[in-house]
C-alpha positions as CSV (number, residue, x, y, z in Angstrom):
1,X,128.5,-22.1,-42.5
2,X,126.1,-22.5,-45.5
3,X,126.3,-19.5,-48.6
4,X,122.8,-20.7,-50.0
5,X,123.0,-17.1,-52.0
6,X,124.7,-14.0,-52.9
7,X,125.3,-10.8,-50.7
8,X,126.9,-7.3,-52.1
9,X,130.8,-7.5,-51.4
10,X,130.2,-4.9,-48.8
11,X,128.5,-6.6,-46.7
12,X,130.4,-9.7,-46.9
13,X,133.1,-7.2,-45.9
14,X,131.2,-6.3,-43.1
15,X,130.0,-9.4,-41.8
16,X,133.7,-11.0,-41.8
17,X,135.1,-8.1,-39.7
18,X,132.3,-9.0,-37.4
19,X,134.4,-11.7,-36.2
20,X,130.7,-14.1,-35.4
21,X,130.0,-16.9,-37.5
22,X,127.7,-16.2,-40.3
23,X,125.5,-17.7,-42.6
24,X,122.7,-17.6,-45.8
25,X,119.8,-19.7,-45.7
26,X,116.8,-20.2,-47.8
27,X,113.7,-21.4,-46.6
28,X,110.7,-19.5,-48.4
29,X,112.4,-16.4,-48.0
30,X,116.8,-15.3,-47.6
31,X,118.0,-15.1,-44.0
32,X,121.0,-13.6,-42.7
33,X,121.9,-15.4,-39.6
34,X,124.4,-14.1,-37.3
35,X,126.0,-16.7,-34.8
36,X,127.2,-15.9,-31.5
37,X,126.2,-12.5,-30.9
38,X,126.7,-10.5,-27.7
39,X,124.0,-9.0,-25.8
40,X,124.3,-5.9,-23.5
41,X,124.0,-6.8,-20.2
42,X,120.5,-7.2,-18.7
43,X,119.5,-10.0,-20.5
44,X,119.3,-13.5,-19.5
45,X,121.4,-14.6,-21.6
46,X,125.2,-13.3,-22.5
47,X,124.9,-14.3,-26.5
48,X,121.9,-15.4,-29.1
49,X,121.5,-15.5,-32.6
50,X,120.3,-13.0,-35.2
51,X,118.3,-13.7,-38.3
52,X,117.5,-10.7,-40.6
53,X,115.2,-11.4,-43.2
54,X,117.3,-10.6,-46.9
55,X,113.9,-8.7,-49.1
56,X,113.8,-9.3,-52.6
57,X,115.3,-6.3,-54.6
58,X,117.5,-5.6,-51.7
59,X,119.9,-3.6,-51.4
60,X,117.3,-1.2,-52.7
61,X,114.4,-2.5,-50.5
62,X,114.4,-2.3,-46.6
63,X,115.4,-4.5,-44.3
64,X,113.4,-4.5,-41.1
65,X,113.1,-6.2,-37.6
66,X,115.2,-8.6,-36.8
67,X,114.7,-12.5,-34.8
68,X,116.4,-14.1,-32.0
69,X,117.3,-17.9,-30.9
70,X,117.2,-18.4,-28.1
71,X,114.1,-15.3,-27.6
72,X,115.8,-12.9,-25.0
73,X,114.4,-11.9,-21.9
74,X,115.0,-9.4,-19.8
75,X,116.7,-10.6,-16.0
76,X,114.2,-8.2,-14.3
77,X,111.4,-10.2,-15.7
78,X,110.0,-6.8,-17.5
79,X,108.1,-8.2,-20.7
80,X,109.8,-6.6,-23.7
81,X,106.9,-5.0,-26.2
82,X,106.2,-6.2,-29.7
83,X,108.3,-10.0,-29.1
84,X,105.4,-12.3,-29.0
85,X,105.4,-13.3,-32.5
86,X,107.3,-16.8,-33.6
87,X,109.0,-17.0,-37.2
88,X,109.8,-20.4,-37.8
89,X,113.3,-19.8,-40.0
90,X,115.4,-23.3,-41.4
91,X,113.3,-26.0,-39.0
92,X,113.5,-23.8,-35.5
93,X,111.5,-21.4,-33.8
94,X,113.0,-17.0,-33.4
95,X,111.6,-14.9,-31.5
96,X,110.8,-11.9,-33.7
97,X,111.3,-8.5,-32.8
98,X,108.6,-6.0,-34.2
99,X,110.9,-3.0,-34.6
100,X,110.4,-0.8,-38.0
101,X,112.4,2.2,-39.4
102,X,110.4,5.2,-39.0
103,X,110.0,8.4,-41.3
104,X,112.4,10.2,-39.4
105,X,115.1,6.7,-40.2
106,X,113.8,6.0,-43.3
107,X,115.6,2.9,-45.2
108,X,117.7,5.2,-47.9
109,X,118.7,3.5,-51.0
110,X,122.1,3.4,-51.7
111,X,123.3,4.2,-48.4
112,X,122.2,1.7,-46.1
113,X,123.4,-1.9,-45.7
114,X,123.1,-4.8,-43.8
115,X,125.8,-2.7,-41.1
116,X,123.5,0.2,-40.9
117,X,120.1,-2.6,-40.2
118,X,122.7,-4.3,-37.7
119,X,123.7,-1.1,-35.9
120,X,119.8,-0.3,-35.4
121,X,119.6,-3.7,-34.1
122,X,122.0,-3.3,-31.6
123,X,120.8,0.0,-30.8
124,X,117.2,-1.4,-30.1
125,X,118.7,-3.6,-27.5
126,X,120.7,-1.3,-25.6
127,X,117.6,1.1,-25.8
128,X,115.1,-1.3,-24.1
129,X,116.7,-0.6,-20.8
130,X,115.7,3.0,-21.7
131,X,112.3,3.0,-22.1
């Protein structure tokens, strides 16, 4: 797994206890991809791959949405809202899910972290079975 730059200890801390292959990669911006990952069940799919988009000046600027490989789909065929944009991330095509921290979860500084962004994530698509 390519380390193409530098994340805080913590999250390198984090992302190990994960137990899913993980990896840095540059190309015209830092992406965190995560290998592997479980979806709830509803999906098409039982696993994909996240990307998260590393901001410059992070840790102290927001991380937001988050991209898929293969793009997920729902087994009932529902269309899931705000997935119809394409990032293209290291030579392939994600699915990108428009998803944004809102003033009642505002990013805070100091306190959140690539586990805090992946937590969201995961609550997003738990909560897509909700709506």
């Amino acid at each position: 797994m390519r380390r193409e730059f530098t994340l805080p200890p913590e999250d390198v801390e984090f992302l190990d206890a994960l137990g899913l292959p993980w990896e840095n990669v540059v190309d015209k911006a830092q992406w965190l991809v995560i290998h592997e990952l479980p979806l709830p069940t509803g999906y098409t799919q039982d696993k994909t791959a996240l990307a998260i988009r590393i901001e410059t000046g992070y840790p102290h600027a927001a991380l937001d949405m988050a991209y898929f490989r293969p793009a997920i789909v729902r087994q009932d065929g529902r269309a899931i809202a705000a997935t119809d944009a394409k990032q293209s991330i290291d030579g392939t095509e994600w699915q990108r899910w428009s998803r944004h921290r809102t003033t009642q979860n505002p990013w805070r500084p100091g306190v959140d972290n690539i586990e805090s962004h992946f937590l969201l994530i995961k609550d997003w698509l738990e909560r897509e079975f909700k709506r």
